[in-house]
ZAMARGU-4260 file (C-alpha; in steps of 0.2 Angstrom, whole numbers, plus 5000, padded with zeros to 4 digits):
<rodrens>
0) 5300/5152/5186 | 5297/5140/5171 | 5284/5126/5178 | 5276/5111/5169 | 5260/5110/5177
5) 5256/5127/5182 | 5239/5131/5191 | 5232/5139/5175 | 5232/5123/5164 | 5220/5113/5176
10) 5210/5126/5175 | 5209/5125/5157 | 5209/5107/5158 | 5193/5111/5171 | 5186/5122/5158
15) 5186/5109/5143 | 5179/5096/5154 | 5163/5105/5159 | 5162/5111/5139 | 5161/5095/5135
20) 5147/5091/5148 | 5138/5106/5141 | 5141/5100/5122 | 5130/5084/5130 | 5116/5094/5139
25) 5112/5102/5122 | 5111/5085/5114 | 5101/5077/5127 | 5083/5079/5120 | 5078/5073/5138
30) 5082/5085/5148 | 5066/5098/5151 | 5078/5112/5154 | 5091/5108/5140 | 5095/5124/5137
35) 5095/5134/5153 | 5106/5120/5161 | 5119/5122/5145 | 5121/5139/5149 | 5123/5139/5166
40) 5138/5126/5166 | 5143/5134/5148 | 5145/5151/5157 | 5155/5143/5174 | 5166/5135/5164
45) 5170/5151/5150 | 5179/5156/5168 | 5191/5144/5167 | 5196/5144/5148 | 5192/5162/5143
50) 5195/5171/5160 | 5215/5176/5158 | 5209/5181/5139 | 5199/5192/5146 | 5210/5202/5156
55) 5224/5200/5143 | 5213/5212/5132 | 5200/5218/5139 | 5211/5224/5158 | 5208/5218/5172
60) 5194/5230/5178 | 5183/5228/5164 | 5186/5209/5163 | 5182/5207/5181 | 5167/5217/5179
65) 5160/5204/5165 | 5165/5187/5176 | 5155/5197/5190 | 5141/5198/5177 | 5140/5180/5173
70) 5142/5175/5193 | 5127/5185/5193 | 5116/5177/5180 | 5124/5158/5185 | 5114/5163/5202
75) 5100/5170/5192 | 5096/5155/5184 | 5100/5141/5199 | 5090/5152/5208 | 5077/5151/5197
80) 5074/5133/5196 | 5081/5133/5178 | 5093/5116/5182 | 5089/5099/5179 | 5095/5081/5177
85) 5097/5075/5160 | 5095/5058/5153 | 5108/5041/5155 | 5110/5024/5148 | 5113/5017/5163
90) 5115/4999/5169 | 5104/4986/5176 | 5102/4982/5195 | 5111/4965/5192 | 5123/4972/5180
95) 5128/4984/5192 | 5129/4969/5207 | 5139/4958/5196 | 5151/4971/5190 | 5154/4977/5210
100) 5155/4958/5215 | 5168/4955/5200 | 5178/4971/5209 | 5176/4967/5225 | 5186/4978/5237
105) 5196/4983/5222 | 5185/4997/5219 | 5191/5009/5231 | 5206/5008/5223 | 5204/5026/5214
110) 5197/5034/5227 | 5211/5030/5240 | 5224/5035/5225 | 5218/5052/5225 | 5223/5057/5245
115) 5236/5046/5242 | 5245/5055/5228 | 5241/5069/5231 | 5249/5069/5249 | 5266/5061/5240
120) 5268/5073/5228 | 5265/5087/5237 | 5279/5081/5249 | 5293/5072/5239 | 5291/5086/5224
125) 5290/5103/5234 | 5305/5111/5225 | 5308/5098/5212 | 5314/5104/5195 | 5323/5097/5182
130) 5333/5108/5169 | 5327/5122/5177 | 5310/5117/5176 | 5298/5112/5191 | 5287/5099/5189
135) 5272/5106/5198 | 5266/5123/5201 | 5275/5128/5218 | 5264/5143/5221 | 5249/5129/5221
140) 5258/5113/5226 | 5242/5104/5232 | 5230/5109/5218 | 5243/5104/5205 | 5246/5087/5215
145) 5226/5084/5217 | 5223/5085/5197 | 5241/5074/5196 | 5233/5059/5208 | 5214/5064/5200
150) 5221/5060/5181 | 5231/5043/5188 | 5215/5039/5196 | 5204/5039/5180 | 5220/5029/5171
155) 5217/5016/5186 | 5198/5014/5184 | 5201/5013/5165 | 5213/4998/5168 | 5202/4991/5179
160) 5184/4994/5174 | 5189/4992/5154 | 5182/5009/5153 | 5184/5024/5139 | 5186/5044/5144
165) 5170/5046/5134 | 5163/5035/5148 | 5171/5045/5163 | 5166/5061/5153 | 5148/5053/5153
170) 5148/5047/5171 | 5153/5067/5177 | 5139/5073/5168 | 5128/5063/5177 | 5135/5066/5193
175) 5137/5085/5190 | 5118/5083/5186 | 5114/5076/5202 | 5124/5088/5212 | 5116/5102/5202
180) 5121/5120/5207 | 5131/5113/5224 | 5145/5110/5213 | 5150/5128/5211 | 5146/5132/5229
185) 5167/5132/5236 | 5170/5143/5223 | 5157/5155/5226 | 5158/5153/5245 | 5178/5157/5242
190) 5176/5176/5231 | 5164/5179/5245 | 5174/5177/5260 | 5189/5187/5252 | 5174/5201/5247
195) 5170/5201/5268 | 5190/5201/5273 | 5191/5219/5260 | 5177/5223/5268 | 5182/5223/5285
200) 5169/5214/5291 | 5178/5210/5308 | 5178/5226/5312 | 5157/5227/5310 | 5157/5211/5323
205) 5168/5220/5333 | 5157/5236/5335 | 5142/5225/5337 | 5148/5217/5350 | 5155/5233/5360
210) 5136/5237/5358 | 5128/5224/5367 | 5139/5212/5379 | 5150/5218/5394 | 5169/5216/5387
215) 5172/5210/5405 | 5161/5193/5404 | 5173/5182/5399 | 5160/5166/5398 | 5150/5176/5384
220) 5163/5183/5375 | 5168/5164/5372 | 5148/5158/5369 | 5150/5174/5355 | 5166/5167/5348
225) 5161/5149/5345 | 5144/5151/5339 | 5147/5167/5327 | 5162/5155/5324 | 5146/5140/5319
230) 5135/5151/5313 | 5145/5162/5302 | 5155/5146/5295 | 5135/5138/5291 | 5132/5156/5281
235) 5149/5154/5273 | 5149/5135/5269 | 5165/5136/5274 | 5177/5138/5293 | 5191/5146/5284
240) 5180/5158/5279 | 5171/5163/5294 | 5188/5161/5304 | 5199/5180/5298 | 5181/5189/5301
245) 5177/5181/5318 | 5194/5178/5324 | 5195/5198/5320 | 5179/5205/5327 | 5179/5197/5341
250) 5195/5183/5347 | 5208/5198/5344 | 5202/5209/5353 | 5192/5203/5367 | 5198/5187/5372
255) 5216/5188/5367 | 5219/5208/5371 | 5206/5209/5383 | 5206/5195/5392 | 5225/5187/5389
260) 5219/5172/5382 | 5231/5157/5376 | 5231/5164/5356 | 5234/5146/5348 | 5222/5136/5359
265) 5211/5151/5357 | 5210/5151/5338 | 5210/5131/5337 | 5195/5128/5347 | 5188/5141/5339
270) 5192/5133/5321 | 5183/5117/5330 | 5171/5128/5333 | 5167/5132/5317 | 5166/5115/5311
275) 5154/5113/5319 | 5142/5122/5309 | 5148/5116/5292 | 5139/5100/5300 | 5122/5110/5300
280) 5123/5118/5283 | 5119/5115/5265 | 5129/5127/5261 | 5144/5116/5265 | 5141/5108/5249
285) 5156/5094/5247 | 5150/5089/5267 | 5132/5087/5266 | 5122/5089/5248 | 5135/5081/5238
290) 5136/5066/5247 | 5115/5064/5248 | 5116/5065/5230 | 5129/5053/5225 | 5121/5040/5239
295) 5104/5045/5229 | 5095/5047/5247 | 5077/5054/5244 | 5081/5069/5257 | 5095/5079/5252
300) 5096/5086/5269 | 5096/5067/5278 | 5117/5070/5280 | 5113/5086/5291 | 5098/5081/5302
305) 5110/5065/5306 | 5122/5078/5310 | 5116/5091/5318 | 5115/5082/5335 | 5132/5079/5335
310) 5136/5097/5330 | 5128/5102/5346 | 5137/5094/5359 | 5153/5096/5351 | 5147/5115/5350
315) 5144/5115/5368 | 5159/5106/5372 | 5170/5116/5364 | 5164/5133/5374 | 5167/5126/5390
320) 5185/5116/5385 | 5190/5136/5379 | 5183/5144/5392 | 5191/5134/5406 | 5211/5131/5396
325) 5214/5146/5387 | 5212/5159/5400 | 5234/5162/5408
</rodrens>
């Protein structure tokens, strides 16, 4: 199936991108930790341009056993403190007030493109091909169609701003700088909830469980559900991830089996659920740290202690709304 943007040439695209913000680190003079930052973004983004190279010659065993290498010494050296911001020309206070004033409500304009693109061409070019050839990768629709509506969103603030794409490469760097290692987080978080699904986790949750609560007690089985659901999403980052191991261990066979439980109202609340833990987490990155940085809030972790009261209640609520509709 011949494609014109396949999923592999936005990653390369993704690659060049962040060797370009590497090729500034190692300029930037300012930076205390120059070097050690360079090579932990240099190393993240050899996945992306080098990573079917790898398993083109080297095999796939071998190749995977070197990008499981550098995952390793990417965490080695977040974890040691070896990251930090770099140095920006950046503008005034006025500058920067004129400039918005000048935009106005205009501003947005980019951001809203992105959601807004991305939605369309993921609808009306599903299946579009012409001369035999799809536009978009149909394996990855969405991703294809977010770096689509990402690239017209640059062209957009170009026009608009007067901008140049040394100055969005410039303007990443600094952002990437402030997020720091949170950036990669999704991608790490993803690899490790496919490692827990070939590991069978669920099952582990299931035998757990059979260990300490009465399979009969239908109120703590769904109390276990929903905050595994919250805490397993808060270690993962991520719901999607918790949701096969939990959903597995514990909703299968206890409440849906066991207890004839509603599967579908069963599984959504329990998805609810989990939400509410990526409120409470840092390890949801793009919810909670990547935000505090881009605001520039003193405390990173202002976004979750706003939170985290909310997440609560709807975590309460959510035991007793499954616990009192789900149940035939």
């Amino acid at each position: 199936m011949k494609t014109l943007l396949t999923i592999n040439e936005i990653y390369y695209l993704v690659g060049v991108i962040v060797m370009l913000l590497v090729g500034m680190t190692l300029r930037d003079k300012g930076n205390p930790k120059r070097l050690t930052t360079a090579l932990f973004w240099f190393l993240f983004g050899s996945v992306f341009l080098f990573g079917d190279l790898m398993v083109a010659t080297l095999g796939k065993s071998l190749a995977y056993r070197i990008i499981g290498s550098l995952v390793i010494i990417i965490s080695l050296i977040a974890g040691c403190g070896l990251l930090s911001a770099g140095t920006y020309k950046l503008r005034t206070a006025a500058e920067r007030q004129a400039s918005a004033n000048k935009l106005g409500n205009k501003l947005f304009l980019p951001a809203l493109l992105i959601p807004i693109i991305t939605v369309l061409c993921t609808v009306m070019l599903k299946n579009v091909e012409i001369g035999g050839v799809y536009l978009l990768d149909q394996k990855q629709l969405t991703l294809a169609a977010l770096c689509v509506a990402s690239v017209c969103a640059i062209l957009v603030g170009w026009a608009m701003t007067g901008g140049t794409p040394l100055q969005a490469v410039r303007e990443s760097r600094r952002l990437v700088d402030a997020i720091g290692w949170a950036a990669i987080l999704p991608q790490m978080l993803a690899m490790l909830g496919g490692v827990f699904v070939a590991a069978q986790t669920g099952k582990s949750v299931q035998q757990v469980v059979s260990l300490f609560v009465n399979p009969d007690s239908r109120f703590m089985l769904v109390v276990i559900y929903c905050v595994g659901m919250a805490i397993f999403t808060m270690i993962m980052g991520n719901a999607f991830a918790a949701f096969p191991v939990m959903t597995a261990g514990i909703a299968l066979p206890f409440l849906i089996i066991g207890q004839n439980a509603d599967p579908a109202p069963l599984v959504t609340i329990g998805m609810l659920a989990g939400y509410c833990g990526t409120l409470m987490t840092p390890m949801a990155a793009n919810y909670n740290i990547v935000p505090a940085a881009l605001l520039e809030l003193s405390d990173k972790y202002k976004v979750i202690k706003i939170q985290t009261p909310t997440a609560l209640v709807l975590l309460a609520a959510n035991i007793l709304l499954m616990y009192f509709i789900v149940f035939r």
